[in-house]
C-alpha positions as a LaTeX table, in Angstrom:
\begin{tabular}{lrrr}
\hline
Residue & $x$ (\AA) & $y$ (\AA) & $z$ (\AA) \\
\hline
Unk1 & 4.85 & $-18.49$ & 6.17 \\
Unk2 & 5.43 & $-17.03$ & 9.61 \\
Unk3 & 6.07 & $-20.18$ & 11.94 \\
Unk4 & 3.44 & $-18.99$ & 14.31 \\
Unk5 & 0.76 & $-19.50$ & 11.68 \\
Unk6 & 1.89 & $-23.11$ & 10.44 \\
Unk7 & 2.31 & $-24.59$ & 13.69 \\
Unk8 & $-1.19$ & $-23.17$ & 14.83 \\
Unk9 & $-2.59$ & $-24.46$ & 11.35 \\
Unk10 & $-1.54$ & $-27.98$ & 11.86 \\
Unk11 & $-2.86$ & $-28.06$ & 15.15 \\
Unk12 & $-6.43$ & $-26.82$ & 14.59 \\
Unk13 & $-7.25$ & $-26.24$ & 11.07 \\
Unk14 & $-7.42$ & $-23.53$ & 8.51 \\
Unk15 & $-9.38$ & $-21.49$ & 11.05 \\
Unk16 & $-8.33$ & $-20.75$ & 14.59 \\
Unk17 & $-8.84$ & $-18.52$ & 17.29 \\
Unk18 & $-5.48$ & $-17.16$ & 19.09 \\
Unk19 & $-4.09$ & $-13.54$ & 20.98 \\
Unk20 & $-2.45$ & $-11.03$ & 18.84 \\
Unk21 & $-1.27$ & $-8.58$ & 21.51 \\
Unk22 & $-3.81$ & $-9.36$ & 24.09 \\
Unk23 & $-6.29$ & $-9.22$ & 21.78 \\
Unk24 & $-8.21$ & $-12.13$ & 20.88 \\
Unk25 & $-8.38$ & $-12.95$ & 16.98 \\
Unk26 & $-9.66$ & $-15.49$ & 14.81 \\
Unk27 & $-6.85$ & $-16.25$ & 11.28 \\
Unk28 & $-7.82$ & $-17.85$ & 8.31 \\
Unk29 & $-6.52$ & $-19.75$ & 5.73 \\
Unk30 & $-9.44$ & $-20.77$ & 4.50 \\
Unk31 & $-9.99$ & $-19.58$ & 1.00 \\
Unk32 & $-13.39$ & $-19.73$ & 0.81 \\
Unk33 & $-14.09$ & $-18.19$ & 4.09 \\
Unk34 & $-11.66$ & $-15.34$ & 3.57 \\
Unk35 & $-13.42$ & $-14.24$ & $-0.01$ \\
Unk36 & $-16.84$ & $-13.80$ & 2.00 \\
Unk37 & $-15.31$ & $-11.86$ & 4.73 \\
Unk38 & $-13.69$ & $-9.53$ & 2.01 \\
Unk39 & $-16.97$ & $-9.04$ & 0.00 \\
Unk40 & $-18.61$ & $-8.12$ & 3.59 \\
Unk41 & $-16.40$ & $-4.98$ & 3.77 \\
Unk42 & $-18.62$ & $-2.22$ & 5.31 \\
Unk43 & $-21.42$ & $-4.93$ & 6.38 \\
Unk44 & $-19.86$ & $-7.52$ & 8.77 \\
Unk45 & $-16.22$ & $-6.13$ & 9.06 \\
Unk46 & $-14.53$ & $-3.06$ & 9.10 \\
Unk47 & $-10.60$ & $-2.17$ & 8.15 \\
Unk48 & $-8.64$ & $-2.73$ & 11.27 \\
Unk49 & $-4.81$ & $-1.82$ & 12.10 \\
Unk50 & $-1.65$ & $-2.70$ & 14.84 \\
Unk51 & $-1.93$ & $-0.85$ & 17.85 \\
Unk52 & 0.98 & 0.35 & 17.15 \\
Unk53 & 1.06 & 0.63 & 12.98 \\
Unk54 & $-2.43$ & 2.58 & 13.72 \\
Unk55 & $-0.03$ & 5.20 & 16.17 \\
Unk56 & 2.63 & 4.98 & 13.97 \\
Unk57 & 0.11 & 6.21 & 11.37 \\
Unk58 & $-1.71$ & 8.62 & 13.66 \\
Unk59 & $-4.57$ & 7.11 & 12.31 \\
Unk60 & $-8.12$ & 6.59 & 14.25 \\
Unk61 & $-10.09$ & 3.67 & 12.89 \\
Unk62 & $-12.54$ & 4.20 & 14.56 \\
Unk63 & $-13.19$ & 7.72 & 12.76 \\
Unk64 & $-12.36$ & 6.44 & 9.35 \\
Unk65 & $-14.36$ & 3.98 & 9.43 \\
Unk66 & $-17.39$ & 5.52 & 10.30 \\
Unk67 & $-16.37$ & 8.55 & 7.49 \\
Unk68 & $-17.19$ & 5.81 & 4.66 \\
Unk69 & $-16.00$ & 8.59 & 2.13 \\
Unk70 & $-12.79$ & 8.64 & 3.35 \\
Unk71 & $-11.72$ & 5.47 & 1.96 \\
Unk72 & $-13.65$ & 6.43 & $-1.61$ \\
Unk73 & $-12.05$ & 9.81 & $-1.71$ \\
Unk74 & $-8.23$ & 8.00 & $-0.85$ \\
Unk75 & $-9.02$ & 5.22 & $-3.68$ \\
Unk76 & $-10.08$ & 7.37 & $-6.10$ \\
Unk77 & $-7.16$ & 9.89 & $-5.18$ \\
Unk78 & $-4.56$ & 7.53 & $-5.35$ \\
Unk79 & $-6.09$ & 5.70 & $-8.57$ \\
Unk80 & $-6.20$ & 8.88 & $-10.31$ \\
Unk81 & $-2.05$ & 9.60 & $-9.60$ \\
Unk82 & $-1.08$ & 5.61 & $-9.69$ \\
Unk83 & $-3.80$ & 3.83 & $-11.38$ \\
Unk84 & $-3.74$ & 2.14 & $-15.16$ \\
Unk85 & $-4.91$ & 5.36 & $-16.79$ \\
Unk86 & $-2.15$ & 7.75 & $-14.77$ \\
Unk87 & 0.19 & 4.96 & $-15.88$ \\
Unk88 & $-0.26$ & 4.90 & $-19.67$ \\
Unk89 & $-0.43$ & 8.74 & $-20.23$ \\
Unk90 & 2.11 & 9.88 & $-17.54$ \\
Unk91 & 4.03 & 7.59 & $-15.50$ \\
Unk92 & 5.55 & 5.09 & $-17.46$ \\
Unk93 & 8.62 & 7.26 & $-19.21$ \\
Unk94 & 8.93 & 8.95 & $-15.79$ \\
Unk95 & 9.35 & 5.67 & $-14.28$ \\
Unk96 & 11.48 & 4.14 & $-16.64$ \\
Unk97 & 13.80 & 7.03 & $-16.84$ \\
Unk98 & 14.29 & 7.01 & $-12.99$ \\
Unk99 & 14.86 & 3.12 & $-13.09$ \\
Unk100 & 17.52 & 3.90 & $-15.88$ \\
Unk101 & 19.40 & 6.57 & $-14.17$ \\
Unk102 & 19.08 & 4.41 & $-10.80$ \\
Unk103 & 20.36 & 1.10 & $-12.33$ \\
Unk104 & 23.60 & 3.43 & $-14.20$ \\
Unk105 & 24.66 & 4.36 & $-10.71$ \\
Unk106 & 24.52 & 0.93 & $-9.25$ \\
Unk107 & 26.85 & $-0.10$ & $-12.50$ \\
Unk108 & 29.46 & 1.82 & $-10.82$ \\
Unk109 & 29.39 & 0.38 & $-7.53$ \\
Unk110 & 31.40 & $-2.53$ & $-6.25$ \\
Unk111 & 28.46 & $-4.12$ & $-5.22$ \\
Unk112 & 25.23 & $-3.23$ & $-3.98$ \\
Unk113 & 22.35 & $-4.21$ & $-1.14$ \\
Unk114 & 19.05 & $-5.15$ & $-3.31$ \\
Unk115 & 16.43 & $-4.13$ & $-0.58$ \\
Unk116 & 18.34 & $-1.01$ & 0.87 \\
Unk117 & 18.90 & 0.31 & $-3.08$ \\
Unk118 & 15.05 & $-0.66$ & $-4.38$ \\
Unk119 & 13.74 & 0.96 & $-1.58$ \\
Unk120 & 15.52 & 3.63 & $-1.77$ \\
Unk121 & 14.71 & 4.07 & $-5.45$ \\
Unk122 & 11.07 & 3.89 & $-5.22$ \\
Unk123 & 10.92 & 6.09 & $-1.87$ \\
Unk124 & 12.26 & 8.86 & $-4.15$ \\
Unk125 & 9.96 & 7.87 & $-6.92$ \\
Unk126 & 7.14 & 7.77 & $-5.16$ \\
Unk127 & 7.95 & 10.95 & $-3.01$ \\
Unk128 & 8.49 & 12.60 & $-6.02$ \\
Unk129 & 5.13 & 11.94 & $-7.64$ \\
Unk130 & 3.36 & 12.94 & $-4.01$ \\
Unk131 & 4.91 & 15.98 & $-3.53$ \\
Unk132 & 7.32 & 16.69 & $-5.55$ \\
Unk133 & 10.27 & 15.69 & $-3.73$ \\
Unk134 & 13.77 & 16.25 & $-5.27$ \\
Unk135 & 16.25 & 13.56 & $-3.38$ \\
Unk136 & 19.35 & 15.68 & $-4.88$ \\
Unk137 & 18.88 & 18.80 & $-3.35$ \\
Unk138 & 17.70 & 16.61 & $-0.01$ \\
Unk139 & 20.58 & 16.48 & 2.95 \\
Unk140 & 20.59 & 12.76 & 3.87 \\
Unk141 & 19.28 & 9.97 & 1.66 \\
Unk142 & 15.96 & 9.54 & 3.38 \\
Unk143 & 14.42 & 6.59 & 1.37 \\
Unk144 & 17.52 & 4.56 & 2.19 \\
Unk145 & 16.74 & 5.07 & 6.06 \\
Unk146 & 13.67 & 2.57 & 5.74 \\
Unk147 & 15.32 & $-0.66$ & 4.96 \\
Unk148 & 14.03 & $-3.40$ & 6.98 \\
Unk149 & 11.62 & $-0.41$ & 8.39 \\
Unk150 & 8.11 & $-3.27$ & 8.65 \\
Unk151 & 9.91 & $-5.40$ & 10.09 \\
Unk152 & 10.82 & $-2.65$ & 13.35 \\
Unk153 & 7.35 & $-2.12$ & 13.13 \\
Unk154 & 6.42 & $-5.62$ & 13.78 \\
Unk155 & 8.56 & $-5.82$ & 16.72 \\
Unk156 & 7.86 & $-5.17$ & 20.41 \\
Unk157 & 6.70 & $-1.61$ & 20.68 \\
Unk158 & 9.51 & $-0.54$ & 23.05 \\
Unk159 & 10.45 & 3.47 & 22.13 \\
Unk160 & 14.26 & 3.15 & 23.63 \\
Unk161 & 17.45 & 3.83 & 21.81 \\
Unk162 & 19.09 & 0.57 & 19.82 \\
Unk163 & 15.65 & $-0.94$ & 19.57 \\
Unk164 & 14.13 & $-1.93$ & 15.76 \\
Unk165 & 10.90 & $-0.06$ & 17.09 \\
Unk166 & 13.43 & 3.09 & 18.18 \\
Unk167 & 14.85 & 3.24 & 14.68 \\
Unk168 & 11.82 & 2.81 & 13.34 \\
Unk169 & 10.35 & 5.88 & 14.85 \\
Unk170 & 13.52 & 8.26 & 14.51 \\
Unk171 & 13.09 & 7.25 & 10.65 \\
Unk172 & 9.45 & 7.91 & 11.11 \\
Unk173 & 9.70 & 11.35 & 12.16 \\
Unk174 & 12.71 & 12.33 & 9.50 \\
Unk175 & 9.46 & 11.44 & 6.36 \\
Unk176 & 7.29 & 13.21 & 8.41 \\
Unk177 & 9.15 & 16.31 & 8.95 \\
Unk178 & 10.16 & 15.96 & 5.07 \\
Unk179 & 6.31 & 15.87 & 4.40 \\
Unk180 & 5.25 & 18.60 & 6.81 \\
Unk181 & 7.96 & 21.32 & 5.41 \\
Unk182 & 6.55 & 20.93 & 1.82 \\
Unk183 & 3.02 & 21.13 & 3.04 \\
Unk184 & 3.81 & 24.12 & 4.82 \\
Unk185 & 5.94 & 25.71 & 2.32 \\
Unk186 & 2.90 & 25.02 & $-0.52$ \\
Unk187 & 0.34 & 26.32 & 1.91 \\
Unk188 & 3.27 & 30.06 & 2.43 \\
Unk189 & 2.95 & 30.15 & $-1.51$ \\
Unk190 & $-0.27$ & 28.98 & $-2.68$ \\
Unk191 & 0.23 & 30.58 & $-6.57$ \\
Unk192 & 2.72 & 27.80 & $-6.71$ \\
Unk193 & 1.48 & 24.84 & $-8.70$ \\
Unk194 & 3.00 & 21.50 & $-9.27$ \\
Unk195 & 0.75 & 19.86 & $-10.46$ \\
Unk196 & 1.24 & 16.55 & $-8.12$ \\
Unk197 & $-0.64$ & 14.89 & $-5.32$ \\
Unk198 & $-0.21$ & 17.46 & $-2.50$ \\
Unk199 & $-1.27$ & 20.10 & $-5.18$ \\
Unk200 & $-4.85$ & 17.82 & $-5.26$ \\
Unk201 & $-5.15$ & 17.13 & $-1.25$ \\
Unk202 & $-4.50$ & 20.85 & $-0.47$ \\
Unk203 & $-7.42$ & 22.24 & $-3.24$ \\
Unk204 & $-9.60$ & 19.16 & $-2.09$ \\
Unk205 & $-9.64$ & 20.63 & 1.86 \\
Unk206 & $-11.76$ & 23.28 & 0.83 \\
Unk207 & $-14.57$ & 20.70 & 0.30 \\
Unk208 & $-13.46$ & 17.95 & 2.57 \\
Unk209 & $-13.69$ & 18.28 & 6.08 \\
Unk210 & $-11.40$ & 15.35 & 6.96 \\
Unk211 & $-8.31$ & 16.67 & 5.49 \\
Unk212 & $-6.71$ & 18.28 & 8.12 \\
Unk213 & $-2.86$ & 19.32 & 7.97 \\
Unk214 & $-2.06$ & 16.51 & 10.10 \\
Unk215 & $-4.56$ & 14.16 & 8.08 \\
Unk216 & $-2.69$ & 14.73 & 4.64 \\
Unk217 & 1.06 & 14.57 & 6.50 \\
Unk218 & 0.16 & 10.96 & 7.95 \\
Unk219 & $-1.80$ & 9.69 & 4.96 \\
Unk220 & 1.17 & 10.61 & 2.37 \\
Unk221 & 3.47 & 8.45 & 4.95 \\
Unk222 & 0.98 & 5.88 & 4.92 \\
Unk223 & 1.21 & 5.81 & 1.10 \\
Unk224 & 5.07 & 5.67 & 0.90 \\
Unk225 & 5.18 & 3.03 & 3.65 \\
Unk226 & 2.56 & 1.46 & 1.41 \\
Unk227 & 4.95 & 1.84 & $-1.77$ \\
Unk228 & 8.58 & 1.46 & $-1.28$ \\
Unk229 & 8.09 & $-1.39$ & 1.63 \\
Unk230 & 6.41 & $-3.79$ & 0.00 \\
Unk231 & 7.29 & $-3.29$ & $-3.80$ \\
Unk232 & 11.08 & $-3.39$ & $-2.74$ \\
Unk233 & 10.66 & $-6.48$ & $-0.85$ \\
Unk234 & 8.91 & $-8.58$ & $-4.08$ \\
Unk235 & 11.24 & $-6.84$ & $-6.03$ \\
Unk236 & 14.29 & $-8.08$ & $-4.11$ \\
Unk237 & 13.13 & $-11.59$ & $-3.51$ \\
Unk238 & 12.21 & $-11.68$ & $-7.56$ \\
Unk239 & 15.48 & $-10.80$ & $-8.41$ \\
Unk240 & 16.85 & $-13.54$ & $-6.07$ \\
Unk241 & 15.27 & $-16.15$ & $-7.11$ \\
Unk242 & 15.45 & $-15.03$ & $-10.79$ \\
Unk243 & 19.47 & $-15.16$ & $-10.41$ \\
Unk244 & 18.98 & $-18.82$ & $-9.32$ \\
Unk245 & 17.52 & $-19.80$ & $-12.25$ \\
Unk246 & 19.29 & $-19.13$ & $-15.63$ \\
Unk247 & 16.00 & $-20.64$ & $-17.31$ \\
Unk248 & 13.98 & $-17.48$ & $-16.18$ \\
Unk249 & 16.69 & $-15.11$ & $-16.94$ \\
Unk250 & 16.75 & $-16.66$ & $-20.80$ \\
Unk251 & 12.94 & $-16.41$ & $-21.30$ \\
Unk252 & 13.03 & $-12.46$ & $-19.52$ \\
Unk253 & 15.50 & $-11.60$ & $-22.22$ \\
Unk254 & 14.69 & $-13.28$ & $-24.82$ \\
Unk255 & 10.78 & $-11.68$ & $-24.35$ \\
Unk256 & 12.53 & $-7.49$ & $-23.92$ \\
Unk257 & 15.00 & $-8.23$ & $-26.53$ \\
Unk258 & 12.04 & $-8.82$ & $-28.90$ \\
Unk259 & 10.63 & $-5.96$ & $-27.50$ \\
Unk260 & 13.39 & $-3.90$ & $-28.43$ \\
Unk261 & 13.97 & $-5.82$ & $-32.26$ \\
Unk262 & 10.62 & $-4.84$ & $-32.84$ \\
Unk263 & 11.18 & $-1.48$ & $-32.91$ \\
Unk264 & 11.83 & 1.67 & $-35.32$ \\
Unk265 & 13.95 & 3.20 & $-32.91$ \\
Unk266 & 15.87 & 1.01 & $-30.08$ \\
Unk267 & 16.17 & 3.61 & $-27.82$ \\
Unk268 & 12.71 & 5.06 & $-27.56$ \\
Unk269 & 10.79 & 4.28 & $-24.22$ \\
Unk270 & 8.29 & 1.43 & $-22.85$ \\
Unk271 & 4.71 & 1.82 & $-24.62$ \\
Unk272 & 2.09 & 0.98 & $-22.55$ \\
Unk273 & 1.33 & $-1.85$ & $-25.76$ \\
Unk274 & 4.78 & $-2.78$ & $-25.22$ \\
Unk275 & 4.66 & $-3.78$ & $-20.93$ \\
Unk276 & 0.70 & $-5.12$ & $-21.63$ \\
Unk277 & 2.87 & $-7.57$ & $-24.11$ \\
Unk278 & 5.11 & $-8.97$ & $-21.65$ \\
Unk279 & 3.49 & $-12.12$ & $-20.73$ \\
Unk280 & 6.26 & $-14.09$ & $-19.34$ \\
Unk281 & 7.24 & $-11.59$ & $-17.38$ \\
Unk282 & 4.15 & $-10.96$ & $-15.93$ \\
Unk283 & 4.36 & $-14.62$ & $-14.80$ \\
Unk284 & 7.77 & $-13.86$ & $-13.10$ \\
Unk285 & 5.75 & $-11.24$ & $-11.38$ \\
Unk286 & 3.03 & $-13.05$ & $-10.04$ \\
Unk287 & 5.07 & $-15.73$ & $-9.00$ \\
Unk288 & 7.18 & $-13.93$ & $-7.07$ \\
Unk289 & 4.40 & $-11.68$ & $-5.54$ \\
Unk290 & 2.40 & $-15.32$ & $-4.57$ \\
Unk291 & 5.94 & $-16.31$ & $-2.92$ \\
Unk292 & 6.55 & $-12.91$ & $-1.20$ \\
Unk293 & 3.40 & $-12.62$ & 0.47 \\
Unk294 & 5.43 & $-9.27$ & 2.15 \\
Unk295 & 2.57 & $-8.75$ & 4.83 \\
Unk296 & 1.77 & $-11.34$ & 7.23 \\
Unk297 & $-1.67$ & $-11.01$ & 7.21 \\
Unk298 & $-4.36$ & $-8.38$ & 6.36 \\
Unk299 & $-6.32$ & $-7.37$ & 9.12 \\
Unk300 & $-10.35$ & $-6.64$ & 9.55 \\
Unk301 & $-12.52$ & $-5.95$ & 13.06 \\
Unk302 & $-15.94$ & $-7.50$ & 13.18 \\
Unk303 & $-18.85$ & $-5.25$ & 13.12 \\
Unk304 & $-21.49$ & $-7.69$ & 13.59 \\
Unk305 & $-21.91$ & $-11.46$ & 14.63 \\
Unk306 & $-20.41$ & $-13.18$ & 11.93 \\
Unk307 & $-20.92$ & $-17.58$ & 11.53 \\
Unk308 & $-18.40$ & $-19.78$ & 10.25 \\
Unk309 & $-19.49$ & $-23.29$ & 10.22 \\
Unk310 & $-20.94$ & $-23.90$ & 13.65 \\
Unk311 & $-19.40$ & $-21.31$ & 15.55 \\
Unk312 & $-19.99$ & $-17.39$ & 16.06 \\
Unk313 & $-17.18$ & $-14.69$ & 15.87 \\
Unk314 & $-18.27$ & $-12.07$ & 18.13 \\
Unk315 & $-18.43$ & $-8.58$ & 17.44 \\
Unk316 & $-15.42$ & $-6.76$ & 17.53 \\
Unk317 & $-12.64$ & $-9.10$ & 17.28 \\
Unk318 & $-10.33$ & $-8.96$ & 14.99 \\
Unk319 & $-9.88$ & $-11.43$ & 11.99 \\
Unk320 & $-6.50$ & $-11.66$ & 10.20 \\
Unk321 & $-6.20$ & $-13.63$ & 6.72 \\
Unk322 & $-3.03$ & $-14.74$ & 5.95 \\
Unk323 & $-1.87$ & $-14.46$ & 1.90 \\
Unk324 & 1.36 & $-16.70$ & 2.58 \\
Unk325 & $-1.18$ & $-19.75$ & 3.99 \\
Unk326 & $-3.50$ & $-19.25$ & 0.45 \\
Unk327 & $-0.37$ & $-18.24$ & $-1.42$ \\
Unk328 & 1.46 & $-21.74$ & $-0.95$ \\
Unk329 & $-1.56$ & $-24.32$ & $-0.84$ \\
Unk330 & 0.04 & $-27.38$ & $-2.08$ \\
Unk331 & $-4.02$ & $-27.86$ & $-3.02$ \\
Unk332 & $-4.09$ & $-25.30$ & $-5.20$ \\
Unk333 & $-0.41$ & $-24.49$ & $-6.75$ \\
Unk334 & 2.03 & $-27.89$ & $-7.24$ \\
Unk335 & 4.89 & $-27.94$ & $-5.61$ \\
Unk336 & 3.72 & $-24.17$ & $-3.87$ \\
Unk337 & 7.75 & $-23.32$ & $-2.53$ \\
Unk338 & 9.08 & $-23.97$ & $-5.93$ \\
Unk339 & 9.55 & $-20.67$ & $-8.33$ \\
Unk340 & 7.94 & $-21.56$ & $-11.35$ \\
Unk341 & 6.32 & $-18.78$ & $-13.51$ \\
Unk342 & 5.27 & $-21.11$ & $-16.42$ \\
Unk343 & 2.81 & $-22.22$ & $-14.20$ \\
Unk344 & 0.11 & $-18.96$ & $-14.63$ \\
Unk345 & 0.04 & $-20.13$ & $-18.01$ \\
Unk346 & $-3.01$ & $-22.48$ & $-17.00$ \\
Unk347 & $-3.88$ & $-20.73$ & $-14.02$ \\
Unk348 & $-7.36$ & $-19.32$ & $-14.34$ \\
Unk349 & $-9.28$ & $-16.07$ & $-13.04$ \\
Unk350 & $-11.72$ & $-18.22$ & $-11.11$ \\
Unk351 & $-8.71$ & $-19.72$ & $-8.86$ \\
Unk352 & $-6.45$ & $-16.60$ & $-8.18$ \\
Unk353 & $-10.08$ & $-14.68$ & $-7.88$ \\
Unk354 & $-9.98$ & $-16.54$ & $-3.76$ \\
Unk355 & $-6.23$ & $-17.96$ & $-4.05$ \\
Unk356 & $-3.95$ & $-15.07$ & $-4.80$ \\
Unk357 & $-4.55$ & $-12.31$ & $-3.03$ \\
Unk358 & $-1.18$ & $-10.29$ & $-2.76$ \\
Unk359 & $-3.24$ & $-6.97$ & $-3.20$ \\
Unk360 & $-5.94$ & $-7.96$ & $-1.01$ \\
Unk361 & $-9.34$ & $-8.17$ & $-2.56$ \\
Unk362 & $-13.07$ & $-6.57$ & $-2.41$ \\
Unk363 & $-14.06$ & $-2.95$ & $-2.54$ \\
Unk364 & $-11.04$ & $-2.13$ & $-0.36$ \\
Unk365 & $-8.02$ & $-4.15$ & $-2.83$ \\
Unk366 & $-5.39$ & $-1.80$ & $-3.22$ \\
Unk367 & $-5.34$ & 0.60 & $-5.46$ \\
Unk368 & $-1.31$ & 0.86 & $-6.04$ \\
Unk369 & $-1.45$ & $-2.69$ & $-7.45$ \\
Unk370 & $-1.19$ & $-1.50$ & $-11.09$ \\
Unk371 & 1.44 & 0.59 & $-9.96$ \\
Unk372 & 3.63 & $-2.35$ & $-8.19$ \\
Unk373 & 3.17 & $-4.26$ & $-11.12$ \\
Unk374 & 4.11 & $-1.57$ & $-13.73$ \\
Unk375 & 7.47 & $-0.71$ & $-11.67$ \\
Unk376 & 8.44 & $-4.74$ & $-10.93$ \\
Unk377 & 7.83 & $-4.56$ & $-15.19$ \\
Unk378 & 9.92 & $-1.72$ & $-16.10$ \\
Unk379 & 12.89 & $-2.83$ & $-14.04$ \\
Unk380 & 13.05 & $-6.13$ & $-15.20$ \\
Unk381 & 13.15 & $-4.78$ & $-18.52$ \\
Unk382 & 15.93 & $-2.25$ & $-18.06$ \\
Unk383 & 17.64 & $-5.21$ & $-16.16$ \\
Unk384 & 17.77 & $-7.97$ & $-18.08$ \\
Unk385 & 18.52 & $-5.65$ & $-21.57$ \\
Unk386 & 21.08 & $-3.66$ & $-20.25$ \\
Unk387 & 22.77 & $-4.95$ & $-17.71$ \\
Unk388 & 24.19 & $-8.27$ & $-15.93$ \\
Unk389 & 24.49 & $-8.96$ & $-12.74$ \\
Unk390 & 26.18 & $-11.67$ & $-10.26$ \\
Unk391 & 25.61 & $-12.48$ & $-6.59$ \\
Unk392 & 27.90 & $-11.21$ & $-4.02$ \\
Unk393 & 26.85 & $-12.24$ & $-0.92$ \\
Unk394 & 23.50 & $-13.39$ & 1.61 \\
Unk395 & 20.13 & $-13.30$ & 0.00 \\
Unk396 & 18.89 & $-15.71$ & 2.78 \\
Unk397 & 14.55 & $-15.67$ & 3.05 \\
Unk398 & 13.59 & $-15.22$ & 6.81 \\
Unk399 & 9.92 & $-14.66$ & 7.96 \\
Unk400 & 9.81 & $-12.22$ & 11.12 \\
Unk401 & 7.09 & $-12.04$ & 10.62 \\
Unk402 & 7.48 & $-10.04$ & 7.53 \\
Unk403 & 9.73 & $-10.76$ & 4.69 \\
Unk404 & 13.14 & $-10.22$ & 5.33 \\
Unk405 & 16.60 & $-10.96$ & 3.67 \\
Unk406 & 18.90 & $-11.49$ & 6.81 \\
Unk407 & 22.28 & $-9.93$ & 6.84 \\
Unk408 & 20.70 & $-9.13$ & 2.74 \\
Unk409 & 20.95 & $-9.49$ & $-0.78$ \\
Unk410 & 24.39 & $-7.75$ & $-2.35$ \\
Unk411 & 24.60 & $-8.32$ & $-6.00$ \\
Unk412 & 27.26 & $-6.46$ & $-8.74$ \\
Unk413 & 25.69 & $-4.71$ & $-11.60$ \\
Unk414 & 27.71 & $-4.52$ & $-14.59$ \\
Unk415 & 26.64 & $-2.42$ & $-17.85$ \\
Unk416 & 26.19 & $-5.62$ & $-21.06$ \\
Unk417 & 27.53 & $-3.54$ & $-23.98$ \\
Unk418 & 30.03 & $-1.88$ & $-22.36$ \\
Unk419 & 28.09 & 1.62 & $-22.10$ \\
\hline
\end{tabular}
């Protein structure tokens, strides 16, 4: 949790008012506080973003929020390419076989940085599914230019060469331009189908008045920012604290190497029965997503008067609930810093429904979630039945305030049967 937060929650409680870049803003750790405020999406509070994330976005709040069916049409979009049902008839071989061919290149490296390479990975992954992106034939290895990319976000806003917030913009600009040149080229040859994401967007701006050029450009950033940031980070700090503990790494691959005995053919892909039968891995999942907490808070803006207990938050301030705070309740999960995914076995839907909220939660949840599960699935199932893998060096957890891995995580990936 971001030291900030604790000290502040020590001093007054689980809900306090402090300044978030001049601004004044009440944060909450109080679980029962922060499921109201999410069911009052639309009715007492409103999405709200960073200054400078909302820039970085070229996104005006203000406008989206009062076009309500701009976050229905971007749900329903972005369920409909990454949701369960895309998953189970499409995605899953595609994702598996790009997890494969990923993980066989990193068995021929020396070693290799976890967060720069899983980025990386799913920045091309996801790229690929929005528009068709083909890292091969690209110049530079874009999605490895966003390592550590929220965290130059996070910092001061100061635009001058050798700052995070510097590099974070230069990297900025080389996705956008990536983005606008296949918008542009689609739009030069419109009898040119691909069937992905952009293909969608650019026959939906007949009807929707929203979706401008610059619209569509930002919002696909948004989504990879949205993708490879915060799945690499879980997937990093999973895989860390997995390799610490040879009792997890037994019960992975003892659970995908009855997977794979249970098949007529060993080498045919992931069914979708297959990943819905991992239970103990999805325990290693949500454990390490309730111990990643990636963002520091999620943000709303008041629309209305709202009470809690005897005081009044005022209209228009902002309100941040913090995951991490709800995450590691000592009240609600034993021992909440210890990594211990046996414990969702008697963890019921009525506690994570207000205590574990790594996806957010109301009408406005996210809709990759199924997708950053699936992905943290399929890897650990190509990982733990194919290869081994050692520690090389760092792997240090540091909150500033996102999470962050220090110098980072290098690890050696070596293929198990010699292949």
């Amino acid at each position: 949790m971001p030291p900030f937060i604790k000290k502040r929650m020590k001093k007054y409680g689980p809900v306090f008012r402090t300044s978030l870049a001049g601004r004044p803003i009440v944060v909450s750790s109080d679980p029962e506080f922060n499921y109201y405020v999410f069911q009052q999406e639309g009715k007492l509070v409103e999405r709200w973003y960073m200054d400078s994330f909302a820039k970085l976005l070229r996104q005006d709040t203000t406008r989206i929020n009062a076009h309500k069916n701009i976050h229905k049409y971007l749900r329903n979009l972005v369920l409909g390419y990454f949701g369960p049902e895309a998953l189970k008839d499409k995605m899953l071989p595609k994702l598996e076989d790009a997890i494969n061919e990923r993980m066989l290149g990193w068995s021929k490296l020396s070693s290799l940085e976890v967060k720069k390479s899983t980025a990386a990975m799913i920045f091309d992954f996801t790229a690929e599914q929005l528009f068709s992106y083909e890292p091969k034939k690209s110049k530079e290895n874009i999605g490895e230019s966003f390592t550590n990319f929220l965290q130059g976000l996070m910092s001061f806003p100061i635009n001058i060469p050798g700052t995070a917030y510097h590099r974070c913009l230069q990297n900025q600009k080389k996705a956008v331009d990536l983005i606008t040149n296949m918008l542009e080229e689609r739009k030069r040859n419109p009898e040119v189908h691909k069937g992905d994401f952009l293909d969608q967007v650019l026959a939906d701006m007949k009807t929707e008045s929203f979706l401008t050029e610059k619209f569509i450009t930002y919002m696909m950033f948004g989504l990879l920012l949205a993708s490879f940031e915060t799945i690499s980070s879980t997937l990093t700090l999973a895989i860390k604290l997995i390799t610490e503990d040879p009792k997890v790494v037994q019960g992975l691959t003892e659970e995908h190497e009855a997977i794979l005995n249970s098949r007529e053919d060993v080498n045919s892909g992931i069914t979708w029965k297959e990943y819905k039968s991992m239970t103990y891995t999805h325990n290693v999942i949500y454990e390490s997503l309730r111990l990643a907490s990636v963002a520091p808070g999620i943000l709303r803006r008041t629309i209305q008067d709202i009470q809690v207990n005897e005081y009044t938050i005022p209209k228009g301030w902002a309100l941040m609930v913090v995951p991490a705070a709800i995450q590691l309740d000592p009240n609600t999960y034993e021992d909440p810093l210890a990594f211990n995914p046996p414990r969702w076995q008697d963890i019921s839907a009525n506690v994570t429904a207000k205590n574990f909220i790594p996806f957010g939660a109301g009408m406005t949840s996210c809709a990759g979630a199924d997708f950053s599960k699936v992905l943290m699935g399929v890897f650990l199932h190509v990982l733990v039945t194919k290869y081994r893998w050692t520690t090389i060096k760092g792997g240090e957890v540091i909150r500033s305030p996102t999470l962050g891995f220090g110098d980072g995580f290098h690890i050696r990936v070596s293929a198990k049967h010699g292949s």
